[in-house]
N, C-alpha and C positions, 0 to 999 in steps of 0.2 A: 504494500500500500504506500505510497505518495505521502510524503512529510507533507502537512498543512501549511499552507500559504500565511504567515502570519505579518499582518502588517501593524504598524506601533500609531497609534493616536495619542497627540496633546487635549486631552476632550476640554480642555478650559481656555484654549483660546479663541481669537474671533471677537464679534462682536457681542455675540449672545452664549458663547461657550456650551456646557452640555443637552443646552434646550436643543440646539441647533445639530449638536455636532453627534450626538447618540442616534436622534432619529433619520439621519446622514447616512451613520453607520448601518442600521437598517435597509435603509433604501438600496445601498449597494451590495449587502450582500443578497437582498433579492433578486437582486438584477443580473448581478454576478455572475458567468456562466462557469466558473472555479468550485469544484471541489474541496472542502475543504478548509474553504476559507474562515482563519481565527482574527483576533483584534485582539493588542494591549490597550486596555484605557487608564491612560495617565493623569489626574488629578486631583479632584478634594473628593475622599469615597462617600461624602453624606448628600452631594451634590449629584455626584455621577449615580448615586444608587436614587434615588427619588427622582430619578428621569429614567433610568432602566424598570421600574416597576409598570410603567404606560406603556413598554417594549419587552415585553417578558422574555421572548423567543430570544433578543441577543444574549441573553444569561449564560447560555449554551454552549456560546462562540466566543465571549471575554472573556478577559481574567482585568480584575481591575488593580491598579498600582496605586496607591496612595504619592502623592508629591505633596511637597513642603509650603511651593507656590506659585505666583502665575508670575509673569512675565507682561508689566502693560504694555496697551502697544503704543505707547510715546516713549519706550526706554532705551536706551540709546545702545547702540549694538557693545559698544565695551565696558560698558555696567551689564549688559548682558553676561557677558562674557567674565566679569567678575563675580558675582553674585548670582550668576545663574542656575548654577548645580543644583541639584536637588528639585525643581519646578517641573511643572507637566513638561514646556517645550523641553528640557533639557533629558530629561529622563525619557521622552518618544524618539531622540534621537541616539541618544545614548542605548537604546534596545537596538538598537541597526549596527551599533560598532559594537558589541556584543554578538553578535549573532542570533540574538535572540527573534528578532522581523526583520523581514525581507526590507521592509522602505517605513517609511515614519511619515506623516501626513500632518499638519496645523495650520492655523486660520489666525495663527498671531502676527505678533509684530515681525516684519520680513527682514530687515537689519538685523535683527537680534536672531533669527531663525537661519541665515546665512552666516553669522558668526560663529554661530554656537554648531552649525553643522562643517563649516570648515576647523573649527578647534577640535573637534572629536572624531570627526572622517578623514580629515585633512583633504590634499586634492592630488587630482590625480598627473603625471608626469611634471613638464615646468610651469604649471596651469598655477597663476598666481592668488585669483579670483574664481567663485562660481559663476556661473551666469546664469539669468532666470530665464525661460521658455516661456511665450503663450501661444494658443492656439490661436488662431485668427479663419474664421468663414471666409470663402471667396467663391468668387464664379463657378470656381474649378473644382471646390472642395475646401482643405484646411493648408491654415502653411505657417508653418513653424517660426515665428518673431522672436530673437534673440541679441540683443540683453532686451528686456524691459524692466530697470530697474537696480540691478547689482552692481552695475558700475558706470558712473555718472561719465568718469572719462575714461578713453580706450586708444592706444595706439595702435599702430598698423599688426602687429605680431598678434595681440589679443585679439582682433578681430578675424583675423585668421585663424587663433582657435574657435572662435565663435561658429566659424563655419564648419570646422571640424566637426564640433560637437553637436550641430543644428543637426546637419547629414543625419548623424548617430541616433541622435533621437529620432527624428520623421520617419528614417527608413524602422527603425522598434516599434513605433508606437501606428503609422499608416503602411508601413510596409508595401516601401516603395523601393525597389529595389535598389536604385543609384536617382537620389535627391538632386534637384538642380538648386542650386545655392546663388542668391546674388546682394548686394548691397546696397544697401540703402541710400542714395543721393540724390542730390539739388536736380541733378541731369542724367543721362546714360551715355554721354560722354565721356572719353578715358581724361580729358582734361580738366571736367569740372570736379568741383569740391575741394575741403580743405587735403592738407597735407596726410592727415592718417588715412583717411579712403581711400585714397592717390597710392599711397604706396603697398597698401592692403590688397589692392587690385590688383599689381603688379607682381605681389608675391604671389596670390591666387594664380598667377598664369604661369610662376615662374618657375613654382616648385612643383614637385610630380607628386603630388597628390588624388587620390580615390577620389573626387569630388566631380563634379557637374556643372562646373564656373559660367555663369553666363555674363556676368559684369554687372553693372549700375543698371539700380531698378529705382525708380521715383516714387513717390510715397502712394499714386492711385493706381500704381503696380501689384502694390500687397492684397487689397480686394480684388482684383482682377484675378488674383492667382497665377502672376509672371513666373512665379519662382515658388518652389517646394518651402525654402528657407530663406530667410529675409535677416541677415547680419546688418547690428548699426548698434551706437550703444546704448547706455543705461537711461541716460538725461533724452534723448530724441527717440527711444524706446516706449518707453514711459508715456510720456505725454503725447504718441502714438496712440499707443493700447488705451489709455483713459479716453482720449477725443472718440474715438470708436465706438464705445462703448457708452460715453454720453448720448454718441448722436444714433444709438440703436436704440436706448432707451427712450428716446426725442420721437423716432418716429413709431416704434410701439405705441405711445402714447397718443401721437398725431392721430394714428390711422385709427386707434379704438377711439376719441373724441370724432373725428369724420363719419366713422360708421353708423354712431349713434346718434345723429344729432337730428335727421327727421325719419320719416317714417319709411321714406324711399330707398334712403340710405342704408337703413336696420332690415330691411327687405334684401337691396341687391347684397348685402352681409349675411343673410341667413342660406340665399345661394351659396355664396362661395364661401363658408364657412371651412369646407375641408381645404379647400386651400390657404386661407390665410391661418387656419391655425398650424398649417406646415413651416408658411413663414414668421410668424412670430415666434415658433420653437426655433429656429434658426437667428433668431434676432436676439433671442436669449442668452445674455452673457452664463447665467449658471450652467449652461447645454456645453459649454466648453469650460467650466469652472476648472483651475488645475494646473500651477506651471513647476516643473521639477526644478532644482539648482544644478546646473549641467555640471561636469567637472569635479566633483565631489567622492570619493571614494565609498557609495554607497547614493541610496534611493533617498530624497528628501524632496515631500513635493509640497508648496503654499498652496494656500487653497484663499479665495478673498473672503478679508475679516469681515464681511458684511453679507456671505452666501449662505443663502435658505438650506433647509437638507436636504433637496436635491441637487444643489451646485457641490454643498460638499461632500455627496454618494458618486457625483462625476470626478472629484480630486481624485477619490478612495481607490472608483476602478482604474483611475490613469497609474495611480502609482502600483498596483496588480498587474496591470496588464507591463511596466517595465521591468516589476521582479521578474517578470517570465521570460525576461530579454535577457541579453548580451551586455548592452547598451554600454554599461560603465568601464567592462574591459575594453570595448572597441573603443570608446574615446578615448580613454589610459594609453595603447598600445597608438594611435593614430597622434594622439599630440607627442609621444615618445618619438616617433618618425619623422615627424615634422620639426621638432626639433634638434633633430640631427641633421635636418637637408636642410636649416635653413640657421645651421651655425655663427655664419658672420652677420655681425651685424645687422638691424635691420635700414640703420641710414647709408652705410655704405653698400647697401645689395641696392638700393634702389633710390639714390641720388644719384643724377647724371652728371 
């Protein structure tokens, strides 16, 4: 028989902590198609158990952990990282470098949640930083945006592991055999943009890497579904993946205030009811809720501190579905190689 799939939860973080994040855990192991599947629950046992008795049937499938304390999420990643031990976050990731679960799953603070999983996983090859993942909807399907958020600034090298690591995950997680990767800029010109893209492009062409390089993709390229993987960094990441996600909620809201507003309109709505309920679940940030820390010597995925339990039952199975992968030795082994073929420097390989 199959060792159990056991994944680690901080069930105290988030916005709403175990109200939110136990019936999360539910959600996904229904959904689940994993045999097997266990959970650690890490937090305050009088909290986490007077939310388990509304959920009887997960009784079955936890074990719960007692922690010391939470983690707010205004705390700054190296009070984090001081003071942290002992807390739900600290102790759902501390299960992963034990070997106790496969991956470890939280809805806290993401500084503190990247700190505390590079101080206890460390990362993997010359990989300085983790990087965050999100899924992004497109024409085409999903396409993997990375950093959004772990690191505000990036030189040409780090963005070249980004793409390393983007490949890594897409092809685990949509299994795509060989990912096409491109970057994020002002233009799709080799001459536009500042200095790190410039030279990030040029190593992407220069060094003989597994990768699918198409070059510079503009920002209405990422909905389009240009590219599998969309490398750029943490600060032009970010405030990417937020605007998106504002303006999906903008027009959710638009289209349910339009539909209802006479009689005509609640009518051709009750027509097309199956289809717009197809697109509103696609409009739905919780439908993609979920982005892993790339680069990390082990599975750690954020989940947003504001997601109902069904965005956090979609974090649950993403980080499932990458235990079952590869994922973490092929970026290990692929930025090991990359950092061999691309030993000298990166201003003198790529100033003329």
């Amino acid at each position: 028989m199959a060792d159990p799939l056991v994944i680690s939860i901080d069930a105290m973080g988030g916005d709403h902590g175990p109200s939110i994040v136990l019936p999360g855990v539910a959600k996904a192991l229904q959904s689940h198609p994993a045999k097997g599947l266990r959970f650690l629950l890490h937090g305050d046992l009088a909290a986490m158990r007077a939310v388990l008795s509304s959920v009887p049937r997960l009784a079955e499938v936890c074990e719960l952990r007692p922690s010391e304390g939470v983690i707010s999420m205004d705390a700054k990643p190296a009070h984090a990282m001081r003071r942290g031990k002992g807390t739900s976050m600290w102790n759902a990731v501390d299960s992963v470098r034990t070997g106790e679960a496969r991956a470890a799953v939280s809805a806290g603070n993401t500084g503190a949640l990247m700190a505390i999983g590079r101080l206890l996983l460390r990362t993997a090859g010359n990989l300085d930083r983790p990087a965050l993942v999100a899924n992004w909807p497109t024409l085409r399907g999903v396409t993997s945006v990375l950093d959004v958020g772990a690191n505000v600034n990036c030189d040409a090298e780090r963005l070249v592991q980004f793409a390393i690591m983007g490949a890594a995950y897409h092809r685990a997680i949509h299994h795509t055999a060989r990912p096409t990767v491109g970057i994020l800029n002002v233009g799709t010109e080799t001459e536009k943009g500042h200095e790190e893209v410039r030279s990030a492009d040029r190593l992407l062409r220069e060094l003989e890497l597994d990768l699918a390089y198409l070059g510079f993709v503009e920002g209405d390229g990422i909905a389009k579904g240009v590219a599998d993987v969309i490398v750029t960094d943490g600060f032009t990441g970010n405030v990417a993946v937020k605007t998106a996600e504002g303006l999906a909620r903008f027009f959710r809201t638009e289209l349910r205030q339009t539909l209802t507003e006479s009689l005509l309109a609640r009518a051709g709505a009750l027509i097309a009811r199956g289809a717009l309920r197809r697109m509103s679940a696609r409009l739905d940030p919780g439908a993609i809720n979920g982005g892993p820390f790339l680069g990390l010597n082990g599975i750690v995925v954020k989940s947003h501190g504001s997601a109902d339990a069904r965005g956090f039952a979609t974090a649950i199975r993403l980080a499932a579905n990458l235990a079952g992968s590869d994922f973490v030795g092929e970026i290990a082994q692929h930025l090991t190689r990359s950092a061999a073929e691309g030993s000298a420097p990166i201003r003198e390989r790529t100033v003329a």
